[in-house]
C-alpha positions in Angstrom: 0.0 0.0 0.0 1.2 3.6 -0.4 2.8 5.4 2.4 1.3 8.8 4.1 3.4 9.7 6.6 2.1 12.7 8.0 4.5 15.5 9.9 3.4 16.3 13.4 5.0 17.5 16.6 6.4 14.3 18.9 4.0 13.6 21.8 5.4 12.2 25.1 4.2 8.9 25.1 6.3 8.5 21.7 9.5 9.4 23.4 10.6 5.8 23.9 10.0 4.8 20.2 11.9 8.3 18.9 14.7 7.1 21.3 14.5 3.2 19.6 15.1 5.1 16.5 18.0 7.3 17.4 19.6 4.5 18.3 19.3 2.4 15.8 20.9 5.4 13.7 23.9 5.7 15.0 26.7 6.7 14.9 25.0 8.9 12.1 23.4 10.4 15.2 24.9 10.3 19.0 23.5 8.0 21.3 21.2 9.8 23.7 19.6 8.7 26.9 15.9 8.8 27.7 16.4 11.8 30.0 18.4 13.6 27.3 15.7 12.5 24.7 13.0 14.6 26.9 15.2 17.3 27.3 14.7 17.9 23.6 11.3 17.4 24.1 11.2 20.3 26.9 14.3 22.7 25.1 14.1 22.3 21.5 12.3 24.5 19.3 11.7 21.7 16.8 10.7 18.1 17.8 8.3 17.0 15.1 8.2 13.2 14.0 6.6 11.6 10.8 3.8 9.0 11.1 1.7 6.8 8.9 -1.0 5.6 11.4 0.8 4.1 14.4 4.2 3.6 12.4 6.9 6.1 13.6 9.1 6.3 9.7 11.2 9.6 11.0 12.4 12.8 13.3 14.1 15.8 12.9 15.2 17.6 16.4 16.4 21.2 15.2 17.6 24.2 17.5 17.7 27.8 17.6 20.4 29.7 19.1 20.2 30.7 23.1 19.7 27.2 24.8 21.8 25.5 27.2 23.0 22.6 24.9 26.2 21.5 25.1 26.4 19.8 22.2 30.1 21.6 20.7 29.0 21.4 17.2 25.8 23.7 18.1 28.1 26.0 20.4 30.7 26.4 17.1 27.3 27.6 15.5 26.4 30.0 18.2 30.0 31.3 18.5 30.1 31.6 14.8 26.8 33.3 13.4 23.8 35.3 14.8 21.5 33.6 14.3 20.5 30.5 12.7 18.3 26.9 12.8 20.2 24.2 13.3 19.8 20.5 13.1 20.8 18.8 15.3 19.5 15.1 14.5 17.2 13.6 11.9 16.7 10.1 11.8 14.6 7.5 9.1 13.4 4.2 9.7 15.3 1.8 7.5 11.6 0.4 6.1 11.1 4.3 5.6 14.1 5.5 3.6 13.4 6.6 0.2 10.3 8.2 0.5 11.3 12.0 1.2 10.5 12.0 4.7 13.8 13.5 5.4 13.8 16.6 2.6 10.1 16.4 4.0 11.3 17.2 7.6 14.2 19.8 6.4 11.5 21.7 4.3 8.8 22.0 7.5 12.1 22.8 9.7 12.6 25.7 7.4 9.0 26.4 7.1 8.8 26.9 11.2 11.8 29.7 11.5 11.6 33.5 11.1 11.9 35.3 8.0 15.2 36.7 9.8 16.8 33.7 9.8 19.4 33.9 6.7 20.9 29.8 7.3 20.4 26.7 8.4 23.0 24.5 9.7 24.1 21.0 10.9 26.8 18.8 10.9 27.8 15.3 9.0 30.3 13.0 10.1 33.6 13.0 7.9 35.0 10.5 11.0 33.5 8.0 10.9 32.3 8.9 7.2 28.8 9.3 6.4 28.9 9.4 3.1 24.9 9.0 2.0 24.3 12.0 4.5 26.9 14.1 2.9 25.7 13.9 -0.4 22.3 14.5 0.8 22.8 17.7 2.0 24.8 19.0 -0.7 21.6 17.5 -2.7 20.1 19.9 -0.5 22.5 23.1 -0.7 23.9 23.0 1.9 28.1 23.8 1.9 30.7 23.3 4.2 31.9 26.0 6.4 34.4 24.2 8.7 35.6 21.0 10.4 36.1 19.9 14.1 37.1 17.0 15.8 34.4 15.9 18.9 34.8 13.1 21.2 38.8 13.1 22.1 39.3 12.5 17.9 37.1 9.9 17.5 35.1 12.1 15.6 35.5 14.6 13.0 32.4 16.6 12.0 31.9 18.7 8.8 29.6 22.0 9.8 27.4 23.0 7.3 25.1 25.6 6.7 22.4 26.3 3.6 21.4 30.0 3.0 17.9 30.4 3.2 
């Protein structure tokens, strides 16, 4: 049957299913505990998840500048620009993939921020590479504007942003 996955913001009782999916996507994405998951649920200005019926296919978690996350690729973004939305994680079920509902998810992101928000950013992993995710945001427009190693080097990060 055709899938309809429908964009709405994540309820609480779903928080345990986003978290299933988070980690079943890394190390695209950083593991995350349930506390930390509700913390985004609480703190971030976008939380929204895509659902066909009772079938959880993807979320998005994006920030704005001016929170208390500690997360040092969103601190290189406040340190380095004005404001800006960033992305912080955006994960598809693998019986999802290849239906949109990421482009979907980057597209109502950008539809939720103010006009006088001139970029959106995020970062892809160069260490360990993720190669599918890189050329999906350059699908997208997004360019890089710098590197940094995370995690004592066990990570290297490209930082991106896309001018709106």
């Amino acid at each position: 049957r055709p899938v309809s996955y429908t964009i709405r913001d994540v309820r609480d009782d779903e928080l345990d299913r986003v978290l299933i999916l988070n980690e079943a996507s890394t190390p695209a994405v950083n593991s995350l505990s349930i506390d930390q998951m509700r913390w985004f649920a609480d703190h971030a200005a976008y939380f929204r998840v895509c659902v066909d019926g009772s079938d959880l296919g993807a979320f998005l978690i994006g920030m704005r500048p001016g929170t208390g996350y500690a997360s040092p690729n969103y601190r290189w973004f406040c340190q380095n620009y004005d404001d800006f939305g960033y992305i912080d994680r955006v994960a598809v079920a693998a019986a999802a993939r290849r239906h949109g509902l990421a482009t979907r998810l980057y597209e109502d992101f950008r539809s939720t921020l103010p006009d006088t928000v001139a970029v959106m950013t995020c970062e892809v992993n160069l260490v360990p590479p993720n190669e599918s995710s890189m050329a999906f945001h350059r699908r997208l427009g997004f360019r890089e504007v710098g590197t940094q190693e995370t995690e004592g080097g066990a990570k290297r990060v490209a930082l991106l942003e896309k001018t709106l």
